[in-house]
C-alpha positions in Angstrom: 24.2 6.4 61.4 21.0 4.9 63.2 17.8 5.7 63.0 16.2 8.3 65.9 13.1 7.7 68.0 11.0 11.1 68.1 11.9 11.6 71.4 15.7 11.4 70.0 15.1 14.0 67.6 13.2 16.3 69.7 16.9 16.3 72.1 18.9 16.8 69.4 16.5 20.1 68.3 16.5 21.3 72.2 16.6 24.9 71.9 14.8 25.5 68.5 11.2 25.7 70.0 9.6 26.6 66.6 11.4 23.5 65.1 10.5 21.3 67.4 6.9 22.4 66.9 6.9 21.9 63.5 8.6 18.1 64.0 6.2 17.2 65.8 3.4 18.1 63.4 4.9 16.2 61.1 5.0 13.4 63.6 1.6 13.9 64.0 -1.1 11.0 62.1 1.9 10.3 59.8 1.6 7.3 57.8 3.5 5.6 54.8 1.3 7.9 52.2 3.3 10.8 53.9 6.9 9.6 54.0 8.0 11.9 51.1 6.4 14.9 52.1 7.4 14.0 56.1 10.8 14.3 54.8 11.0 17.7 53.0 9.0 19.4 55.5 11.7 19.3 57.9 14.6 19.4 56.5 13.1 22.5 55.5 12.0 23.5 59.3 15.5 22.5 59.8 16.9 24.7 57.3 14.6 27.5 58.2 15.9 27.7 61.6 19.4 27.4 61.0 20.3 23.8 62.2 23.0 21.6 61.3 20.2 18.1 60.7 19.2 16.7 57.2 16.7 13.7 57.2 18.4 11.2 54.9 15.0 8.4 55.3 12.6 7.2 57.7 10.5 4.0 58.5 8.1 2.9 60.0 8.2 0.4 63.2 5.0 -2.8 63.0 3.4 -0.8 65.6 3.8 2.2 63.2 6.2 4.6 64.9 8.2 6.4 63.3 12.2 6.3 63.6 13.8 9.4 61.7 17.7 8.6 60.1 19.3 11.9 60.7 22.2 13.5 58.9 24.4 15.9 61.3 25.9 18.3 59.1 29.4 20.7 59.3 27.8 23.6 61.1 29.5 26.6 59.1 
């Protein structure tokens, strides 16, 4: 499993407007204070709109962007 660019993530939410929204609040002034909370905010916008995604991690690139390790899980 690799780590996702925003842009990355943003494809993989295609469809899910309000998600995608809310990702890229998160995005949004993010720094390494933030990780934790960055986290469980969307998995729960993921939950919340029904997708099959779980952020395992994240880190922070030396020009501080963020790359997002995203678990695809058994859609049910």
């Amino acid at each position: 499993m690799k780590y996702l660019t925003p842009k990355e993530v943003i494809k993989k939410i295609n469809g899910h407007p309000d998600c995608a929204a809310e990702f890229m609040l998160a995005n949004y002034e993010l720094d390494q204070e933030d990780k934790i909370w960055a986290i469980k905010e969307v998995n729960r916008s993921f939950r919340i709109n029904h997708l099959p995604m779980q952020v395992e991690d994240l880190y922070f690139t030396k020009n501080k962007e963020v790359h997002w390790k995203i678990k695809e899980l058994n859609a049910n």
